[in-house]
mmCIF file of the N, C-alpha and C atoms, coordinates in Angstrom:
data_MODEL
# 
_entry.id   MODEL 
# 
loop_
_atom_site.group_PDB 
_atom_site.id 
_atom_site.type_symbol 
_atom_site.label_atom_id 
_atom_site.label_alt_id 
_atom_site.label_comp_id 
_atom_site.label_asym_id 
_atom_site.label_entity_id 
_atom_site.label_seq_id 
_atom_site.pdbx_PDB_ins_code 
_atom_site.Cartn_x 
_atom_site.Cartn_y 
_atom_site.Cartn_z 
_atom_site.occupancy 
_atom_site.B_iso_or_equiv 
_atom_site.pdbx_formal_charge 
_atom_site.auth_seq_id 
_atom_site.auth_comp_id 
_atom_site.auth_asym_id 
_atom_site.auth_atom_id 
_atom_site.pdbx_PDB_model_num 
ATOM 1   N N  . UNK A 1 1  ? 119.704 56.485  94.228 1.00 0.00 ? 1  UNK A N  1 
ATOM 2   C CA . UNK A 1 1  ? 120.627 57.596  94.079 1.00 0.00 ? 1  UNK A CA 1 
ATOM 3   C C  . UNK A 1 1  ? 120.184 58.481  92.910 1.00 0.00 ? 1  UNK A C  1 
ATOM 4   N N  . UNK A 1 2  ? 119.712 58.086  92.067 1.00 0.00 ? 2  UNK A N  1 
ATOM 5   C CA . UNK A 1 2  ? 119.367 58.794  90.595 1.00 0.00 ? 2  UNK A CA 1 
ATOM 6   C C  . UNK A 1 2  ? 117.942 58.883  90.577 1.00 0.00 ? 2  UNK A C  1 
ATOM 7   N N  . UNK A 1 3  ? 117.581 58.181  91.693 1.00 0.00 ? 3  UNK A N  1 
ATOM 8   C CA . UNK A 1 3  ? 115.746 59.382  92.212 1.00 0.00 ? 3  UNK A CA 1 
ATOM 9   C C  . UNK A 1 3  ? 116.247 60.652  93.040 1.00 0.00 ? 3  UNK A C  1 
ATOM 10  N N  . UNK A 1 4  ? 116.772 60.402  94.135 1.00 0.00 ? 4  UNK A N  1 
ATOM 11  C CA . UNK A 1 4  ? 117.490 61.495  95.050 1.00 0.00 ? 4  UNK A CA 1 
ATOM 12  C C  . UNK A 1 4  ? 117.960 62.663  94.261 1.00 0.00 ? 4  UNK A C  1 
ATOM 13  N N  . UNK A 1 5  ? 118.862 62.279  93.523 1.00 0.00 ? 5  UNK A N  1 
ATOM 14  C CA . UNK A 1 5  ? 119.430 63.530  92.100 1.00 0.00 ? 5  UNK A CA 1 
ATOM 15  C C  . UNK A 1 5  ? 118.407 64.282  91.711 1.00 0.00 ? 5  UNK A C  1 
ATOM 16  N N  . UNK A 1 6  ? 117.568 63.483  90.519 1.00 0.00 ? 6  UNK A N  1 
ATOM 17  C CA . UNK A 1 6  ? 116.453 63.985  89.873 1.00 0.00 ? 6  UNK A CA 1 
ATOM 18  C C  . UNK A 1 6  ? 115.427 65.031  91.144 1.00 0.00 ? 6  UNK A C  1 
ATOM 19  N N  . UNK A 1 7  ? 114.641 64.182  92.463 1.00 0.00 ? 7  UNK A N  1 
ATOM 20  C CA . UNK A 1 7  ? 113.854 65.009  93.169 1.00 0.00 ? 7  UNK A CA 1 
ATOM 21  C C  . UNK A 1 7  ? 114.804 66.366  93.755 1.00 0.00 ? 7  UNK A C  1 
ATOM 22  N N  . UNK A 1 8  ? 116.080 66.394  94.030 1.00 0.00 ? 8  UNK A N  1 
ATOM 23  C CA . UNK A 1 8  ? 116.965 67.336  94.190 1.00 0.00 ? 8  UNK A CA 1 
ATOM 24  C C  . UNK A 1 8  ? 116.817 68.367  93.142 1.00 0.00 ? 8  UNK A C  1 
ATOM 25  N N  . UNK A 1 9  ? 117.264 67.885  92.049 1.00 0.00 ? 9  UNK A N  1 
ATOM 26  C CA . UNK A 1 9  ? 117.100 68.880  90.926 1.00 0.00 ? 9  UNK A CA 1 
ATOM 27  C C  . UNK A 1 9  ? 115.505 69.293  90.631 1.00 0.00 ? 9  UNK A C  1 
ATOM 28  N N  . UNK A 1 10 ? 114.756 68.921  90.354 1.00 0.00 ? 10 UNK A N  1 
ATOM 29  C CA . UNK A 1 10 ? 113.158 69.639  90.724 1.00 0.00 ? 10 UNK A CA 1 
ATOM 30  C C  . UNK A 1 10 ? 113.145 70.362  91.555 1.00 0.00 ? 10 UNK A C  1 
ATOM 31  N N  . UNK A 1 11 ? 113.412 70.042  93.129 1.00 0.00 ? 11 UNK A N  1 
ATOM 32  C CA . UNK A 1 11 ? 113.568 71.022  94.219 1.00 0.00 ? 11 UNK A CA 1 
ATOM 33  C C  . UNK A 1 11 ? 113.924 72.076  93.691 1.00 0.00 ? 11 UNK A C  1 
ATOM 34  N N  . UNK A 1 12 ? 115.159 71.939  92.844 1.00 0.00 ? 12 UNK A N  1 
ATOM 35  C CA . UNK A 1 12 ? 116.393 73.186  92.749 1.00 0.00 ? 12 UNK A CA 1 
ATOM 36  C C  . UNK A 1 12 ? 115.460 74.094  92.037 1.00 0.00 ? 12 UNK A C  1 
ATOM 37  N N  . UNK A 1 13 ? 114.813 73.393  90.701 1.00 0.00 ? 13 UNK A N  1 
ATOM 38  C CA . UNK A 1 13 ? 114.236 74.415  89.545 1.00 0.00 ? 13 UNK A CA 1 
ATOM 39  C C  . UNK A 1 13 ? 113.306 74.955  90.302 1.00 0.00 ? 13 UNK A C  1 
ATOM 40  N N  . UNK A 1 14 ? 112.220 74.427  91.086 1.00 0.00 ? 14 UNK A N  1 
ATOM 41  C CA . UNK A 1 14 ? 111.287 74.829  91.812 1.00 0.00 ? 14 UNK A CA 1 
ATOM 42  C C  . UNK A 1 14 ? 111.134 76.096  92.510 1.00 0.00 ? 14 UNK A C  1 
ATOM 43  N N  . UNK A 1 15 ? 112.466 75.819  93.155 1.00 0.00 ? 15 UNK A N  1 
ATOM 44  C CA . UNK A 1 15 ? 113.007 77.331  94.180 1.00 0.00 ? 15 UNK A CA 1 
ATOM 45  C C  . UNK A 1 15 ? 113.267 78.309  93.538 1.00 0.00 ? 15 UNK A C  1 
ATOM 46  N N  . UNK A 1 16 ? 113.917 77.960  92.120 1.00 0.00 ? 16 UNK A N  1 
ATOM 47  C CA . UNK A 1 16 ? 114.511 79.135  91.720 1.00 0.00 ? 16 UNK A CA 1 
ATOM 48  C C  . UNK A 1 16 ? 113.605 79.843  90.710 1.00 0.00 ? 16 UNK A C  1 
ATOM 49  N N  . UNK A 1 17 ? 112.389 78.915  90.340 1.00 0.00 ? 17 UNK A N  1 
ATOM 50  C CA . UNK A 1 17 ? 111.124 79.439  89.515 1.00 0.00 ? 17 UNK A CA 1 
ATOM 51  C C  . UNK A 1 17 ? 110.537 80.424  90.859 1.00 0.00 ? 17 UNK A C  1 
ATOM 52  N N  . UNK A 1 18 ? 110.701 80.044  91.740 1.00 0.00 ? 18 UNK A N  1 
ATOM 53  C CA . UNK A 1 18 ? 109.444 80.795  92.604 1.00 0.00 ? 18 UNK A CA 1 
ATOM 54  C C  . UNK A 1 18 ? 110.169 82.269  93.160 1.00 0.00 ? 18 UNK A C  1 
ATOM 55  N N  . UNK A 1 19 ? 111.333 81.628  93.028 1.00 0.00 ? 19 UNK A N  1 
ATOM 56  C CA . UNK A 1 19 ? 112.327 83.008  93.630 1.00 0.00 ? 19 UNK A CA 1 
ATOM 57  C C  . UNK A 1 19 ? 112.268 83.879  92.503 1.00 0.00 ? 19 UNK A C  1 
ATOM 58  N N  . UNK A 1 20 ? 112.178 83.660  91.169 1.00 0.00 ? 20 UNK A N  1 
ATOM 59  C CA . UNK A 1 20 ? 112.347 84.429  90.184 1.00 0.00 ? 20 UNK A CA 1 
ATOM 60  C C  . UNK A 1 20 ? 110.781 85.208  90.001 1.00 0.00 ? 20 UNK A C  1 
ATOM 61  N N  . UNK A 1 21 ? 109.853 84.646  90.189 1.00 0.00 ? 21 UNK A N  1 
ATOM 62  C CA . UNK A 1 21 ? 108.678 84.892  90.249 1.00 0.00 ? 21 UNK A CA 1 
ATOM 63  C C  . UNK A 1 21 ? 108.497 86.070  91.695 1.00 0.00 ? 21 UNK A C  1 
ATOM 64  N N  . UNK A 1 22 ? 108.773 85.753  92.545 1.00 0.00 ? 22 UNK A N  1 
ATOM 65  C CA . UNK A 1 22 ? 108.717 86.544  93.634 1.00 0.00 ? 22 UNK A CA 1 
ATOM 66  C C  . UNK A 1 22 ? 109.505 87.982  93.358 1.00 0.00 ? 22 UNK A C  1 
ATOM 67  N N  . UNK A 1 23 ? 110.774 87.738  92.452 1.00 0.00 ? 23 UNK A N  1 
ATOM 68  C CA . UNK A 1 23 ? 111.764 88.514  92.384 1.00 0.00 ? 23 UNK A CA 1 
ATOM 69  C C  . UNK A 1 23 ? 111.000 89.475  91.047 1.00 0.00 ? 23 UNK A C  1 
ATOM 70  N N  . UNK A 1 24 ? 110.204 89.399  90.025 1.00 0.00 ? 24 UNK A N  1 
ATOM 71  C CA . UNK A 1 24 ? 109.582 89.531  89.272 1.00 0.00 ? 24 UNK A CA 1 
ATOM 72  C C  . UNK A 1 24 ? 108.303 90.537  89.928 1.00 0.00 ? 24 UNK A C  1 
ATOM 73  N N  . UNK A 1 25 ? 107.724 89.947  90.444 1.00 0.00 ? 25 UNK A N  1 
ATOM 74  C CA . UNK A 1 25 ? 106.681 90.739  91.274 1.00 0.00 ? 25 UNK A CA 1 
ATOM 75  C C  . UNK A 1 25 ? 107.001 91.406  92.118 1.00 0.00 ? 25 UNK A C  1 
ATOM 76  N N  . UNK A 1 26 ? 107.946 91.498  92.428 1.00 0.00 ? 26 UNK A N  1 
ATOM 77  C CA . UNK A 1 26 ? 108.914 92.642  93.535 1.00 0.00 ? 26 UNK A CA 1 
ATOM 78  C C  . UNK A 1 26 ? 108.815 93.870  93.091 1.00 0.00 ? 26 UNK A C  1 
ATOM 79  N N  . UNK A 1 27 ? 109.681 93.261  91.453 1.00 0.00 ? 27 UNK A N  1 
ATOM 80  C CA . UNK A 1 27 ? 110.213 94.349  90.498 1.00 0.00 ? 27 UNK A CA 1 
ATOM 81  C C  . UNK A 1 27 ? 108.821 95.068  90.354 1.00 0.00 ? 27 UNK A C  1 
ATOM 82  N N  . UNK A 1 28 ? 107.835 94.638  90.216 1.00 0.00 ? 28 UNK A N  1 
ATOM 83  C CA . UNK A 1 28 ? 106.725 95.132  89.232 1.00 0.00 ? 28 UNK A CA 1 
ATOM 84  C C  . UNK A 1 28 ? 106.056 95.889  90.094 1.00 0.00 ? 28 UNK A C  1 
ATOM 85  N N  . UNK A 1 29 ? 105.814 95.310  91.407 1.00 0.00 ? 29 UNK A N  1 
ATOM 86  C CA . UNK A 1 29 ? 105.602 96.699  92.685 1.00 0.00 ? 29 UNK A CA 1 
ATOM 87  C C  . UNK A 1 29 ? 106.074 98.221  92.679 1.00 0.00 ? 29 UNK A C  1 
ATOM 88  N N  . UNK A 1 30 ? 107.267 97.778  92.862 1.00 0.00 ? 30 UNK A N  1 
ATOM 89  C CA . UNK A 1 30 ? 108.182 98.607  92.687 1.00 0.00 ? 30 UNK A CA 1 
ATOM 90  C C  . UNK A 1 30 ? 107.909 99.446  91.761 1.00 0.00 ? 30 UNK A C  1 
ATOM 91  N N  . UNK A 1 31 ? 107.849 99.283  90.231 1.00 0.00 ? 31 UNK A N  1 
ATOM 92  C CA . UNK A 1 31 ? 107.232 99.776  89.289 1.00 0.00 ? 31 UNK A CA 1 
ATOM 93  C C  . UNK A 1 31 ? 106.124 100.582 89.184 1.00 0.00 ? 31 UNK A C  1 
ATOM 94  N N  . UNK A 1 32 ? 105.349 99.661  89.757 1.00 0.00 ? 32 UNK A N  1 
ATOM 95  C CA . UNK A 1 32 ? 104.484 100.372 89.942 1.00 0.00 ? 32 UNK A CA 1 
ATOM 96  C C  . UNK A 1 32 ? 104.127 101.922 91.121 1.00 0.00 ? 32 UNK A C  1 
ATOM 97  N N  . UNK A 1 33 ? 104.486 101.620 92.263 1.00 0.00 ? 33 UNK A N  1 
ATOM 98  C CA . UNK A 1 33 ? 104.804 102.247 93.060 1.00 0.00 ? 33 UNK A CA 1 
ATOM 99  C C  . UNK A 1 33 ? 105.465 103.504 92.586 1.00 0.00 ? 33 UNK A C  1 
ATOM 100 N N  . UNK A 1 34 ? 106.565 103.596 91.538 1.00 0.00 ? 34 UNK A N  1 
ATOM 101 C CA . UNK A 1 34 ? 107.177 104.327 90.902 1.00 0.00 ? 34 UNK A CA 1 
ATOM 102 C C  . UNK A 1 34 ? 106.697 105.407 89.775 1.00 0.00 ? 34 UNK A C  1 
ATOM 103 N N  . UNK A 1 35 ? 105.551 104.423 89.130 1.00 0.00 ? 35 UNK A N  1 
ATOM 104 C CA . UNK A 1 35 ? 104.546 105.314 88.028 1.00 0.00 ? 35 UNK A CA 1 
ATOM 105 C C  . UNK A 1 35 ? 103.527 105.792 89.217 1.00 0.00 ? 35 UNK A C  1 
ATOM 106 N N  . UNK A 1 36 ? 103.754 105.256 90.266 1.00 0.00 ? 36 UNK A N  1 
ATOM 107 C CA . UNK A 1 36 ? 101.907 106.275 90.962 1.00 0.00 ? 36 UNK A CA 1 
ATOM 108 C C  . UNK A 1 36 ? 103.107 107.384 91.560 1.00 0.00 ? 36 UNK A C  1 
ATOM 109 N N  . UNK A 1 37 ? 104.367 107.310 91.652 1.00 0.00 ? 37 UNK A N  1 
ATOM 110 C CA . UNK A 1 37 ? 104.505 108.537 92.526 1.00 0.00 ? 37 UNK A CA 1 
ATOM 111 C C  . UNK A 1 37 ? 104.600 109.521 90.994 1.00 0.00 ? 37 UNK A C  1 
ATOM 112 N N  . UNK A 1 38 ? 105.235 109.209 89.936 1.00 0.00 ? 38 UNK A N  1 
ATOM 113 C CA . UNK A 1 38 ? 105.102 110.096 89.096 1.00 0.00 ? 38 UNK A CA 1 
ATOM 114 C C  . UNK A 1 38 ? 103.897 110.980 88.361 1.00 0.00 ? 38 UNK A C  1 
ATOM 115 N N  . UNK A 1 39 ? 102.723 109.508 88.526 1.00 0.00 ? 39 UNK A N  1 
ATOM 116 C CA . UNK A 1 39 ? 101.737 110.616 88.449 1.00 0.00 ? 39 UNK A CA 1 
ATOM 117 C C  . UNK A 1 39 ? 101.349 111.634 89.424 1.00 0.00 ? 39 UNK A C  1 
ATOM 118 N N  . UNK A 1 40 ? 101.450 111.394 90.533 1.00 0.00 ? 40 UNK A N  1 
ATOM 119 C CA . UNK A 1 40 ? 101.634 111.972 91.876 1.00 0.00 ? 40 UNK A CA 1 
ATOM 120 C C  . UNK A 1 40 ? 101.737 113.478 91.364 1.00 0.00 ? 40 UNK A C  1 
ATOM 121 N N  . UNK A 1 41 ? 103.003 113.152 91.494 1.00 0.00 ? 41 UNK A N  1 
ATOM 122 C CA . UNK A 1 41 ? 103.769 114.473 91.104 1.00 0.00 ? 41 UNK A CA 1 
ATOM 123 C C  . UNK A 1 41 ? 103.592 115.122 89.948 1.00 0.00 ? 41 UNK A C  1 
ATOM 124 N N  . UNK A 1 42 ? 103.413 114.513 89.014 1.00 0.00 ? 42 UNK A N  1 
ATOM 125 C CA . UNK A 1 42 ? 102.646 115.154 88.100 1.00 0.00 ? 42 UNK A CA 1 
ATOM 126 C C  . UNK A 1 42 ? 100.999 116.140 87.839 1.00 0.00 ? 42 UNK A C  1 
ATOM 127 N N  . UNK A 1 43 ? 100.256 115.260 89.112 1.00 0.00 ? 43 UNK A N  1 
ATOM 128 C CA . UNK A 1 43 ? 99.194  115.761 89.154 1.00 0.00 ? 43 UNK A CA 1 
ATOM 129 C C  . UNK A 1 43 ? 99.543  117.382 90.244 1.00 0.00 ? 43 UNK A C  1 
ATOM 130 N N  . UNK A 1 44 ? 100.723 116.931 90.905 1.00 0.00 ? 44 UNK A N  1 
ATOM 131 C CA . UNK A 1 44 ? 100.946 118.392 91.851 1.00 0.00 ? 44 UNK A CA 1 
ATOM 132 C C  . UNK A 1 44 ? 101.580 119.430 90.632 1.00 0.00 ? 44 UNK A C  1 
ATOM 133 N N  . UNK A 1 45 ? 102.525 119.105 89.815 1.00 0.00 ? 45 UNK A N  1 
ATOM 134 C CA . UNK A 1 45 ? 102.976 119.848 88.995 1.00 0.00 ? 45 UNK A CA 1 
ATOM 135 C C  . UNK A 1 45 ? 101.719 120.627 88.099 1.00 0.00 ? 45 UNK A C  1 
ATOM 136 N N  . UNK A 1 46 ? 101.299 119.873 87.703 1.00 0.00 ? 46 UNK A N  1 
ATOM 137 C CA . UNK A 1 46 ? 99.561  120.430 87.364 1.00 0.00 ? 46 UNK A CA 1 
ATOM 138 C C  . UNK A 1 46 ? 99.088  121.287 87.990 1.00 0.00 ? 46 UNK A C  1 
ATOM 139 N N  . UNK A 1 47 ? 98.954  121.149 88.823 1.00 0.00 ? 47 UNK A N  1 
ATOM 140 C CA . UNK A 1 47 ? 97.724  122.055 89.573 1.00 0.00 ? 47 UNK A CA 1 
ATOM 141 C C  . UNK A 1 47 ? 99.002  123.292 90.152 1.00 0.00 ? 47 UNK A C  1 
ATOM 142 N N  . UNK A 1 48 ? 99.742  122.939 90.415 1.00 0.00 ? 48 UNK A N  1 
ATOM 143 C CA . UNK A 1 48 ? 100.820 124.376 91.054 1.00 0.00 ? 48 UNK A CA 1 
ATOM 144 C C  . UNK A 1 48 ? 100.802 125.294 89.474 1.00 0.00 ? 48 UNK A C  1 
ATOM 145 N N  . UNK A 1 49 ? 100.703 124.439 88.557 1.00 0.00 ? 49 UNK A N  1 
ATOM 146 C CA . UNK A 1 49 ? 100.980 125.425 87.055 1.00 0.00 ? 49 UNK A CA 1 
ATOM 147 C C  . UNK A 1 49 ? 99.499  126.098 86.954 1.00 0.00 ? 49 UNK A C  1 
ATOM 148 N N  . UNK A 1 50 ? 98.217  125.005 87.338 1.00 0.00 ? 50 UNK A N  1 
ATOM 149 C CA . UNK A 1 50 ? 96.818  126.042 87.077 1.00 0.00 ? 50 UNK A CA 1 
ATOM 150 C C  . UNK A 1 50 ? 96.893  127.107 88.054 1.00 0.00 ? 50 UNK A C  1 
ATOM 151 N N  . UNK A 1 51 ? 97.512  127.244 89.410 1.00 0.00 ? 51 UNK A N  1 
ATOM 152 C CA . UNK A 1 51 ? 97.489  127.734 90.638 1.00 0.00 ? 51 UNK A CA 1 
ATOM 153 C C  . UNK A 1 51 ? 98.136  128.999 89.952 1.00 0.00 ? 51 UNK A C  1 
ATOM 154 N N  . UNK A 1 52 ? 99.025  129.054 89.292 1.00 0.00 ? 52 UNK A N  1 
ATOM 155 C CA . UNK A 1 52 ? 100.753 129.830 88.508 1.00 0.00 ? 52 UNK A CA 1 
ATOM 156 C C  . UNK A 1 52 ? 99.699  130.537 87.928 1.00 0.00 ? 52 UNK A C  1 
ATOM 157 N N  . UNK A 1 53 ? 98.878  130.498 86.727 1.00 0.00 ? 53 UNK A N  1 
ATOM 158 C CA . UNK A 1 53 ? 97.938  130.295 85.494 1.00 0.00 ? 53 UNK A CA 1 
ATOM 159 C C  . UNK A 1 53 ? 97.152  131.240 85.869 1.00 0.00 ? 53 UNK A C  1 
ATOM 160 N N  . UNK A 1 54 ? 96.312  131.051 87.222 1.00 0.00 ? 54 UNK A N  1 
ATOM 161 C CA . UNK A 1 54 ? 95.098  131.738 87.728 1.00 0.00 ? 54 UNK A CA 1 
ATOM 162 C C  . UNK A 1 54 ? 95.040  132.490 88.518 1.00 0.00 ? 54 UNK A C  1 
ATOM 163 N N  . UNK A 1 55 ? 96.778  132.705 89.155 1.00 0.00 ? 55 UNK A N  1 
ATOM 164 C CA . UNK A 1 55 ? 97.301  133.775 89.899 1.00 0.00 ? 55 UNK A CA 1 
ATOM 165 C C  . UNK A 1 55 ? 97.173  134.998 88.573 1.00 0.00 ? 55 UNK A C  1 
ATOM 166 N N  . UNK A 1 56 ? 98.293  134.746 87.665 1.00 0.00 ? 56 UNK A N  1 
ATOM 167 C CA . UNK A 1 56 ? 98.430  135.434 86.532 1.00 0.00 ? 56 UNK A CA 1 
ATOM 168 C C  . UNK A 1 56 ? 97.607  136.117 85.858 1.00 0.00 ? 56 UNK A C  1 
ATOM 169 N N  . UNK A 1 57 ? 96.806  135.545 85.325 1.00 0.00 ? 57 UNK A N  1 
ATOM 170 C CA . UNK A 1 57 ? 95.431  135.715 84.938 1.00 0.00 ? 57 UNK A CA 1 
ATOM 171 C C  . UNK A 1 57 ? 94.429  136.992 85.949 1.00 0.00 ? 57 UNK A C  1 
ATOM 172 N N  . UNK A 1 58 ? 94.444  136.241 87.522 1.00 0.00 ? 58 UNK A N  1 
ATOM 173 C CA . UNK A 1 58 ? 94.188  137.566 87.835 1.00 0.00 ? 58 UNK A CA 1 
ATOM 174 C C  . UNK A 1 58 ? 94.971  138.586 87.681 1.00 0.00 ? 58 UNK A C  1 
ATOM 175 N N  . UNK A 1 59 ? 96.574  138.757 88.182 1.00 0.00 ? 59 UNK A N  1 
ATOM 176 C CA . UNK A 1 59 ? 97.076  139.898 88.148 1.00 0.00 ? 59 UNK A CA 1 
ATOM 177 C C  . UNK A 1 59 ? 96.682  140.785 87.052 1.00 0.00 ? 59 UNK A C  1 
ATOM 178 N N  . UNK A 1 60 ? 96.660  139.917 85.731 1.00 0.00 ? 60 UNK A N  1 
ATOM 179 C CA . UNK A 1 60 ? 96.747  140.468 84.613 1.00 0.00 ? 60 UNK A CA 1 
ATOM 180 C C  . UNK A 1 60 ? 95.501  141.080 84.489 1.00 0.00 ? 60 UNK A C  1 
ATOM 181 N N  . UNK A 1 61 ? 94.257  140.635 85.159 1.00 0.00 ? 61 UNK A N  1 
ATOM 182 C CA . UNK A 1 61 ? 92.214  141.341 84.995 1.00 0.00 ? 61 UNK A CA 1 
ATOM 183 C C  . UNK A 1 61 ? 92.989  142.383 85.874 1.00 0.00 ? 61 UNK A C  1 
ATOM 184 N N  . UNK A 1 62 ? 94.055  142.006 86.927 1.00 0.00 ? 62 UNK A N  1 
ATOM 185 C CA . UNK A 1 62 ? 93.685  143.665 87.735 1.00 0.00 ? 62 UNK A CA 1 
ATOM 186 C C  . UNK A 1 62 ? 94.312  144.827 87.669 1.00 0.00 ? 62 UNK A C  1 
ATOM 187 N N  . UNK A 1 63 ? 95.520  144.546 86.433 1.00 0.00 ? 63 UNK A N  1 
ATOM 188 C CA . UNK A 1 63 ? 96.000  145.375 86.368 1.00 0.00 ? 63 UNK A CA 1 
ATOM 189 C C  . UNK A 1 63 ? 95.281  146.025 85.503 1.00 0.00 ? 63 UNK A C  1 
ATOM 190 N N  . UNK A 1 64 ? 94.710  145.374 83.996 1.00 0.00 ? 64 UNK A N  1 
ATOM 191 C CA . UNK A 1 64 ? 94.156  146.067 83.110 1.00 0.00 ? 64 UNK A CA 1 
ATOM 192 C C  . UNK A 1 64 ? 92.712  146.656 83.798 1.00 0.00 ? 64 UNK A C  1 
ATOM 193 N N  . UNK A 1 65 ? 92.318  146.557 84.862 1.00 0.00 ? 65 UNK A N  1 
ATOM 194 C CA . UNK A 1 65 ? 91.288  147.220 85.519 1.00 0.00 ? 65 UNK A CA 1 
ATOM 195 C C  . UNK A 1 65 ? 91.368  148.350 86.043 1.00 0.00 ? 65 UNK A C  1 
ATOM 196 N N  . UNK A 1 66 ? 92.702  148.702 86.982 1.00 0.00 ? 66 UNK A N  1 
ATOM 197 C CA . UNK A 1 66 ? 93.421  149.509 87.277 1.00 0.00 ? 66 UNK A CA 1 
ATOM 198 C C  . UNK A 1 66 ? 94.108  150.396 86.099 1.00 0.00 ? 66 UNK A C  1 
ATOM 199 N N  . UNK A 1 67 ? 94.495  150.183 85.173 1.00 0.00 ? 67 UNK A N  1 
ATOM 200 C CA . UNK A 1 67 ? 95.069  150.843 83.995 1.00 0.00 ? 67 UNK A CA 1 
ATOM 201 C C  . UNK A 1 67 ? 93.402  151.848 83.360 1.00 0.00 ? 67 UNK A C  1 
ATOM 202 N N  . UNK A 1 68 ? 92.595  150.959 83.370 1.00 0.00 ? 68 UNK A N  1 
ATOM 203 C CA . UNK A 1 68 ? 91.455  151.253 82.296 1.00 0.00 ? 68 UNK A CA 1 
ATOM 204 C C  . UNK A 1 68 ? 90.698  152.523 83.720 1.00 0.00 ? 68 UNK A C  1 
ATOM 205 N N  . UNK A 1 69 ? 90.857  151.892 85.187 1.00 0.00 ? 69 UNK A N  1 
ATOM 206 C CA . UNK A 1 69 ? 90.431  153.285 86.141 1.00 0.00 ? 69 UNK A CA 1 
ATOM 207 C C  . UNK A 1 69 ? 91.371  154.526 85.994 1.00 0.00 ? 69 UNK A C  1 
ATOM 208 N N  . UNK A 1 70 ? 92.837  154.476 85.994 1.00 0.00 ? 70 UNK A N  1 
ATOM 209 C CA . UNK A 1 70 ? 93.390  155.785 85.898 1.00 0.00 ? 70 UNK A CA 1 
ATOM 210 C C  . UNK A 1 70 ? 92.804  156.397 84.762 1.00 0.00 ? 70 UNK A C  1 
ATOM 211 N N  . UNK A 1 71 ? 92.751  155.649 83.081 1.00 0.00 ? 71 UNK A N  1 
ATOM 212 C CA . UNK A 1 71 ? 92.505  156.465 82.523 1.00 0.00 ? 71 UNK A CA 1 
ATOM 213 C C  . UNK A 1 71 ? 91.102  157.611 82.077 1.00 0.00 ? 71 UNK A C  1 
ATOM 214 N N  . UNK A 1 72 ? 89.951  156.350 82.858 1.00 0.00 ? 72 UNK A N  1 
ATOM 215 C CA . UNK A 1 72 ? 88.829  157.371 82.841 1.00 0.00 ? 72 UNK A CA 1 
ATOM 216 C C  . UNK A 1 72 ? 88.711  158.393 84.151 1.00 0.00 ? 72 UNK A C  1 
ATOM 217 N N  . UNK A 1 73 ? 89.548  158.342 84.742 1.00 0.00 ? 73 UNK A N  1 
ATOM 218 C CA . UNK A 1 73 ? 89.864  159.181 85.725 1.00 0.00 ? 73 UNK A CA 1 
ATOM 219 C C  . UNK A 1 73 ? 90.797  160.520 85.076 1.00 0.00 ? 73 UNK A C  1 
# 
């Protein structure tokens, strides 16, 4: 009866080490999964701002191109 107990209780810790472990590495997926979408999105936020940046940039060569033609005109 007090082997039965004891191998019972091992069982018990056993399960609940592996469940916690499983439950642990779940979490950490998850986690992870979570930092790649942020870089994700971060790397789109990036590039829509160089996209923003290099739109600008031109407008700005063509206007001062256009400004600098009226006036030698």
């Amino acid at each position: 009866m007090s082997t039965d107990a004891l191998r019972s209780a091992e069982a018990l810790t056993s399960t609940d080490a592996l469940r916690s472990a499983e439950a642990l590495t779940s979490t950490d997926a998850l986690a992870l999964r979570s930092a790649e979408a942020l870089t994700s999105t971060d790397a789109l936020a990036l590039r829509s701002a160089e996209a923003l940046t290099s739109t600008d940039a031109l407008r700005s060569a063509e206007a001062l191109t256009s400004t600098d033609a009226l006036r030698s005109a």
